[in-house]
Backbone as ProteinMPNN parsed JSONL, in Angstrom:
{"seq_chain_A": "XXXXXXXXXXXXXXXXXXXXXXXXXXXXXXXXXXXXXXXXXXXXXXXXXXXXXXXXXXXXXXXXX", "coords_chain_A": {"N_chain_A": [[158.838, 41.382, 44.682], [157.356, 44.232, 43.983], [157.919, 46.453, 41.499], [157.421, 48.904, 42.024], [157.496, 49.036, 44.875], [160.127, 48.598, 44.803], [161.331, 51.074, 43.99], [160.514, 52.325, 46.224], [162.095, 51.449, 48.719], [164.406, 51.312, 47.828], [164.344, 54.359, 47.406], [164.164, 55.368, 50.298], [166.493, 53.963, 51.423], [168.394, 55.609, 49.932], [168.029, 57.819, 51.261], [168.109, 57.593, 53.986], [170.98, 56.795, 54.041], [171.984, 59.106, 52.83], [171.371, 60.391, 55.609], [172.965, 59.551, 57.589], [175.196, 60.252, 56.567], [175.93, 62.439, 57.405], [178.378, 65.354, 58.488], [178.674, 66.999, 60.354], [177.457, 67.387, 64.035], [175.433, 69.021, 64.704], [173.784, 69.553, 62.749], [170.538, 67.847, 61.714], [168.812, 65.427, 60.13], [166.035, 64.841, 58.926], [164.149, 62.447, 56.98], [160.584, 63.122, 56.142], [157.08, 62.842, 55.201], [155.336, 64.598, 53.017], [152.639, 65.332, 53.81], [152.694, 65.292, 56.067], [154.689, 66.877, 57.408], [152.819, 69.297, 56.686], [151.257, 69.144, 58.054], [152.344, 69.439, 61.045], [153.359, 72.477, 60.389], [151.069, 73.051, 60.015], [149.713, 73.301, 62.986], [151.368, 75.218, 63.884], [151.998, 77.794, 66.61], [150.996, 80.886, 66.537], [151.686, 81.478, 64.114], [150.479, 82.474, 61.453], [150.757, 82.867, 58.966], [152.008, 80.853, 57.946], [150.497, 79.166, 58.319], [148.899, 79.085, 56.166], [149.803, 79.352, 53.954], [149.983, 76.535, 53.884], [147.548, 75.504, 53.656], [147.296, 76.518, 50.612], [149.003, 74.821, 49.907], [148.077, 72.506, 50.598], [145.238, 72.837, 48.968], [146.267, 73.096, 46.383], [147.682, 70.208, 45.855], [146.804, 68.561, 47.277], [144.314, 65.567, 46.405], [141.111, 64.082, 46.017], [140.717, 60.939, 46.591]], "CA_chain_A": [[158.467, 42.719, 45.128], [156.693, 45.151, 42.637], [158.858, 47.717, 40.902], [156.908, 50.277, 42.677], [158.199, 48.894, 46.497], [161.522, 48.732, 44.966], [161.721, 52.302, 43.654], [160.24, 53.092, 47.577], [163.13, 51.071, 48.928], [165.955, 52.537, 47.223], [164.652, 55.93, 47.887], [164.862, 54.918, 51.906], [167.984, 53.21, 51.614], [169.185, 56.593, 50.027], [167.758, 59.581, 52.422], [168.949, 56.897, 55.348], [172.831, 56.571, 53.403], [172.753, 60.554, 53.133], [171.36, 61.215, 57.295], [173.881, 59.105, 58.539], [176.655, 61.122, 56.0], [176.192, 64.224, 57.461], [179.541, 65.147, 59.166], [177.992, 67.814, 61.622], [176.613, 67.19, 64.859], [174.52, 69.848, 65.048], [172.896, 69.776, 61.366], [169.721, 67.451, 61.658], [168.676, 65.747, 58.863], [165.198, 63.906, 58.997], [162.671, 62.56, 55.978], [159.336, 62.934, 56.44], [156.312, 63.076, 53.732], [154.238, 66.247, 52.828], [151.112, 65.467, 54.428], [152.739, 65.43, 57.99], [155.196, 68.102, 57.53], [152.041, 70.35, 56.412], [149.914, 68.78, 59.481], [152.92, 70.254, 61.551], [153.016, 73.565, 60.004], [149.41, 73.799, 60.252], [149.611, 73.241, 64.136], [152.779, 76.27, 64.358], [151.579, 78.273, 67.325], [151.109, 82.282, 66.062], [152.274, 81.395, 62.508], [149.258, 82.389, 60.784], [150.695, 82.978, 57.523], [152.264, 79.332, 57.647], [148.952, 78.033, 57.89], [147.676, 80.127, 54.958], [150.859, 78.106, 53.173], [149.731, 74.508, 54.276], [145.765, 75.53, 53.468], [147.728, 76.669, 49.617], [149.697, 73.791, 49.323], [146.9, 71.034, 50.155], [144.586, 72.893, 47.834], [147.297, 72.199, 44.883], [148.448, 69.141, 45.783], [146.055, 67.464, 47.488], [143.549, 65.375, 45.429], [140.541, 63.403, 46.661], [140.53, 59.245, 45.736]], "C_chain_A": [[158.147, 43.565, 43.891], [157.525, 46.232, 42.255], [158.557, 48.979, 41.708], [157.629, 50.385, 44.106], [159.768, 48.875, 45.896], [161.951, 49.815, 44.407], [161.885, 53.265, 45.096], [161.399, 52.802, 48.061], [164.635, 51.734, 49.165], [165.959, 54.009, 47.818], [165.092, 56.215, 49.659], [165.868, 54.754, 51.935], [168.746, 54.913, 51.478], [168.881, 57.674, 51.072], [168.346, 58.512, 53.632], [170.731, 57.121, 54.735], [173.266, 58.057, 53.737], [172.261, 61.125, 55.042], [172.759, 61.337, 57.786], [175.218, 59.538, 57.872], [176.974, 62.546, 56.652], [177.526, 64.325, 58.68], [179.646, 66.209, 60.592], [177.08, 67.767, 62.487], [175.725, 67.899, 64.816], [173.812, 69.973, 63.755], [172.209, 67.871, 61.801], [168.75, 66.787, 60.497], [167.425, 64.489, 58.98], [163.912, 63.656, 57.32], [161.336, 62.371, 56.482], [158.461, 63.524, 55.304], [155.406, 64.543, 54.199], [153.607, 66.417, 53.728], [151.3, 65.329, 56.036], [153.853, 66.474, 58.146], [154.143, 69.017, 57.476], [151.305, 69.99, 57.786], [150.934, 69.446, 60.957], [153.006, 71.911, 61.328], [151.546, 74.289, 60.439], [149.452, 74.309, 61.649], [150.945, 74.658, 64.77], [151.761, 77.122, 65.267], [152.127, 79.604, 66.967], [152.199, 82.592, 64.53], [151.285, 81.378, 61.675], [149.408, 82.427, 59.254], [151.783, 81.384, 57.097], [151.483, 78.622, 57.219], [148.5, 78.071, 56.655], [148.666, 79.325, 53.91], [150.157, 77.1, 52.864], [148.249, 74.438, 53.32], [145.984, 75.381, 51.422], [148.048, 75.352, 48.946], [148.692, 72.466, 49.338], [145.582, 71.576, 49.267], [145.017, 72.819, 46.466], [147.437, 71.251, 44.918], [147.753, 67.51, 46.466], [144.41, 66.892, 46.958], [142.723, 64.231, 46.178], [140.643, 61.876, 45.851], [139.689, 58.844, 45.94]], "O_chain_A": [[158.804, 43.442, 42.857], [157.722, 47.007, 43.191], [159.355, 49.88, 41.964], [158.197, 51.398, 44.514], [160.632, 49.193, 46.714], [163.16, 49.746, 44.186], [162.621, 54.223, 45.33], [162.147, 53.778, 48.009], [165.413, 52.246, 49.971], [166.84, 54.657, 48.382], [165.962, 56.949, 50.129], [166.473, 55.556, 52.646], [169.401, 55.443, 52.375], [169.797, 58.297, 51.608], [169.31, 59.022, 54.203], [171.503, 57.783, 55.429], [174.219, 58.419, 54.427], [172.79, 62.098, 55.579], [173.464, 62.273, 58.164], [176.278, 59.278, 58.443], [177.859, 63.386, 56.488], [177.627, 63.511, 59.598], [180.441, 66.172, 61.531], [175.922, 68.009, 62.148], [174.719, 67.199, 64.933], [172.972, 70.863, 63.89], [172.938, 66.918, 62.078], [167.945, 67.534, 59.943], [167.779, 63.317, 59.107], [163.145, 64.48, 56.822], [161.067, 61.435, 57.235], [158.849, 64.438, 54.576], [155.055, 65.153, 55.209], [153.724, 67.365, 54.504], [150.457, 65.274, 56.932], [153.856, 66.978, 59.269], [154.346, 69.871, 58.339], [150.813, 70.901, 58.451], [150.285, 69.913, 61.893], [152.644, 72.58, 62.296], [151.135, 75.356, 60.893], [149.288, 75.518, 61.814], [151.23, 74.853, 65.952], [150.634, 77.231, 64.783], [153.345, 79.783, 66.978], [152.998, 83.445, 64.142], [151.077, 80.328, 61.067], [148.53, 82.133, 58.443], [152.134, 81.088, 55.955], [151.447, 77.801, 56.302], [147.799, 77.209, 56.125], [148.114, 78.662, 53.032], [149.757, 76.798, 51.739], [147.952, 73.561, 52.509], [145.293, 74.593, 50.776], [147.615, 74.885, 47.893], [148.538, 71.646, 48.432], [144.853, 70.678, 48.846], [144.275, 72.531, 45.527], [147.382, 70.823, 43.765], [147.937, 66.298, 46.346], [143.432, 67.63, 47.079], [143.35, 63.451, 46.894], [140.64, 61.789, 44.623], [139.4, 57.744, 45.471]]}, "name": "protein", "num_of_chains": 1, "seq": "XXXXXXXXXXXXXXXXXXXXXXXXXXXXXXXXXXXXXXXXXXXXXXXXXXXXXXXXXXXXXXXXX"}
């Protein structure tokens, strides 16, 4: 496995090790990557200055290949 899948790995293994630590039912604790947290955001119904965020953050961060 390439150093790269086993840096991905690990980082899974850990955000899974800390969900399943959390000791409060009611605290929620999910990973999910940028580009679909912002694709949520975008979609917030009468959150216009969320959007204006998301529109911010993928013109910094997102880079064409």
């Amino acid at each position: 496995m390439p150093r790269t899948s086993l840096v991905c790995q690990r980082h899974r293994d850990e955000v899974n090790h800390f969900s399943h630590g959390l000791d409060d039912p009611n605290i929620t604790f999910m990973a999910e990557a940028y580009p679909d947290l912002w694709s949520e955001w975008d979609q917030s119904v009468n959150q216009g200055w969320l959007r204006a965020v998301v529109s911010e953050l993928r013109a910094r961060y997102v880079a064409p290949i």
